[in-house]
C-alpha angles and dihedrals in degrees: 000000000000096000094204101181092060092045090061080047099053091046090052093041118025103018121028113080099262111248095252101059079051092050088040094049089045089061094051106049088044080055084049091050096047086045097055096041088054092043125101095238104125118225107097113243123238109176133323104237106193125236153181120038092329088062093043099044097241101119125138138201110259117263128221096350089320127139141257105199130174127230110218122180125209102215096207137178110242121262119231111252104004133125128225094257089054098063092054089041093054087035084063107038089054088055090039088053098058131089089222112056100007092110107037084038109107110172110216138198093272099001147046102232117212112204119189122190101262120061096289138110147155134212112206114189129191114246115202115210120198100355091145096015151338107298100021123129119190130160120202137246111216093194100059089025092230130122116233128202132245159160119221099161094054092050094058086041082055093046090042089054099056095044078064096047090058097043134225102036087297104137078049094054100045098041077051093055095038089061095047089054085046094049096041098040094040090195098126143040116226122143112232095246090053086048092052101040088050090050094043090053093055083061118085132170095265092063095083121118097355123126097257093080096023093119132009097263088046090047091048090049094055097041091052093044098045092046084044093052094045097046092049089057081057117061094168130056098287127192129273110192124220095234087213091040123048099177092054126089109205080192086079083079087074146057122231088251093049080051100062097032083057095046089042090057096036086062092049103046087047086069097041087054090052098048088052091053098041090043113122100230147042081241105044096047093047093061083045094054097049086054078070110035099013130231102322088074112095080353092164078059113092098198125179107244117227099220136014119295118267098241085065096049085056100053086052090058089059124088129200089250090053083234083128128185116279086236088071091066083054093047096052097041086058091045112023126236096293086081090067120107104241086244081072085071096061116034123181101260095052112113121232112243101274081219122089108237123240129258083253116033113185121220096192093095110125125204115204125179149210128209109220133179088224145357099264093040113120124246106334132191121309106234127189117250097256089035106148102238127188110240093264130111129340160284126252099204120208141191132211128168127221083007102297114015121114124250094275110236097252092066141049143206142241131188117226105200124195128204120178130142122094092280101058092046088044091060092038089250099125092142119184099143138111118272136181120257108260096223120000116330093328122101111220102212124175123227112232117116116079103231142092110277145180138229109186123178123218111182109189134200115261099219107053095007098241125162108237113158124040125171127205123271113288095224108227113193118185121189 
């Protein structure tokens, strides 16, 4: 059954950014616009065009402590004489200077990035006009140091179109939808503007005013079917074409691995989409659609469940010696690790932190990671901790504090990994003790045992060795 009337509820509740973290993050970009007129940075300003999922209307409401953020662009006039690095580097030191925005001020490889205390942030990127010559856009990578064109504006007309073509907001809706089940499953890894660009282009003119978009579940059926259908035809990495931009893949954004685990659970949740809308019964349909979109979904509805939760199944699946059974990987990979009992985070083999704790220990201590070929490979591809990975490479594991501040220099860091599944037990490599970063403050660490496993930081104090920031388990689940 579609179930149209809860749909409208779970967007409006569960899924749409709420009205005041727009209104909130209005008033701060427009902070963000009078600040940098009245700053000293020297390009002269021409307009701010918005930009991203904000512009577009695809936002969605964070997910688990994550983060809704905005992409504004500075159209600005050349300088004469500067680089394209120059134009990012200036762009920071005139936020970083400031008492205003210096702490919460990190300068990135195209942006500066603003982050506020709660789980906002906006990226605001310099646009060049008529450097070359009259007509041209270009924003600038600091890294290279090279500008790179490109065409904002006819990307949000593009997007705009084929929300036109669907009716009634529908490409909006299901992108919308699309993004929640990414964030909530975390089983795949898609940018947004690639998610956006490979659901636009399943969207044509004669799609207006036919069934197929005629309500949001309809709309989400056909747009699944119709990207399932196209990525099955394509067993390799294929190309997703910037429509602005012809010259642009937006498939760069992927490995080959995060590929073929996208097109893997795109197949998967296609089918679960179609059983939810061809089941029998209200009730039936709603426990079907969780399986989806989890229990958030028809939440006012107490239905009877069928079988036992998943999350009992998947107590059933762990073992005292965490050598747990290989259908809990499975089960987690169909799921996601918020399906785990809280008893998987401490088996019995994992060692206590040898430090005292503080009197204040922070939690908000963040691990991010980076899938790598090899160990001495450069920057690699950011994964999501419970990303189903293949048994191949490595992860470069690292720490931020606050969501984006360094390890400060009275304190250091130590890894606690994790190993549990058959596999690892199997091998005697049943790790759950303390290691050394590997470079810095980042833990390289190989993928090889099948199994679900954990990275933690610790970052303890330097002058009476106390542990006073821990962040939650990084999920690694290897295939």
């Amino acid at each position: 059954m579609k179930l149209v009337s809860d749909f409208k509820d779970f967007l409006k509740d569960t899924v749409n950014l709420n009205q005041t973290r727009i209104d909130l993050l209005s008033a701060r970009v427009d902070a963000i616009k009078d600040f940098l007129r009245a700053s000293d940075w020297d390009p002269q300003i021409l307009r701010f065009i918005e930009q991203g999922s904000w512009a577009h209307d695809t936002i969605i409401r964070p997910v688990d402590k994550g983060e809704f953020d905005a992409d504004l662009l500075v159209k600005v006039k050349p300088v004469d004489g500067w680089s394209a690095a120059q134009y990012v580097k200036e762009l920071g030191r005139v936020f970083r200077d400031s008492k205003r925005y210096g702490e919460m001020t990190v300068v990135y490889d195209y942006c500066v990035t603003i982050t506020y205390a709660d789980d906002c942030k906006i990226d605001i990127a310099p646009l060049v006009t008529d450097r070359e010559y009259q007509g041209t856009l270009e924003v600038c990578n600091k890294r290279a140091d090279e500008f790179e064109e490109s065409q904002p504006i006819e990307f949000t007309r593009w997007i705009k179109e084929k929300n036109g073509y669907s009716g009634n907001n529908s490409f909006r809706k299901a992108t919308r939808l699309i993004k929640y089940i990414r964030d909530i499953k975390k089983r795949f890894s898609c940018q947004s503007v690639l998610l956006t660009t490979l659901i636009g282009h399943r969207i044509e003119w004669w799609d207006k005013d036919t069934m197929a978009f005629a309500d949001t579940p309809s709309a989400l059926q056909t747009i699944m079917a119709r990207l399932d259908d196209w990525l099955q035809e394509r067993p390799d990495k294929p190309k997703v074409e910037n429509p602005s931009l012809k010259s642009q893949d937006f498939a760069d954004l992927w490995n080959d691995t995060q590929y073929a685990n996208f097109r893997n659970f795109v197949h998967k949740y296609r089918t679960w989409i179609d059983e939810a809308i061809e089941a029998p019964n209200r009730a039936e349909s709603i426990e079907k659609w969780r399986r989806v979109f989890g229990d958030d979904f028809a939440k006012g509805e107490n239905v009877k469940k069928s079988e036992a939760s998943v999350t009992d199944r998947a107590r059933v699946l762990l073992m005292d010696t965490a050598a747990h059974l290989d259908g809990l990987v499975d089960t987690v990979i169909d799921y996601g690790v918020g399906i785990l009992p809280s008893i998987f985070n401490r088996p019995p083999h994992q060692q206590a932190p040898p430090w005292p704790m503080a009197e204040t220990v922070s939690r908000n201590v963040q691990v991010f990671a980076e899938h790598s070929g090899t160990k001495l490979k450069g920057r690699g591809h950011r994964i999501s901790s419970g990303e189903a990975l293949a048994p191949s490479g490595g992860l470069w594991f690292d720490v931020r504090i606050n969501k984006f501040q360094t390890v400060p220099t009275d304190c250091y860091v130590r890894w606690r990994i994790t190993n549990t599944g058959a596999a690892a037990m199997a091998q005697k490599c049943g790790r759950g003790g303390f290691e050394r970063p590997t470079e810095g403050d980042r833990r390289w660490e190989g993928l090889q045992y099948r199994g679900v496993h954990m990275a933690e930081a610790f970052i303890i104090r330097r002058r009476d060795d106390r542990v006073v920031g821990q962040s939650d388990p990084f999920y690694v689940v290897i295939k």
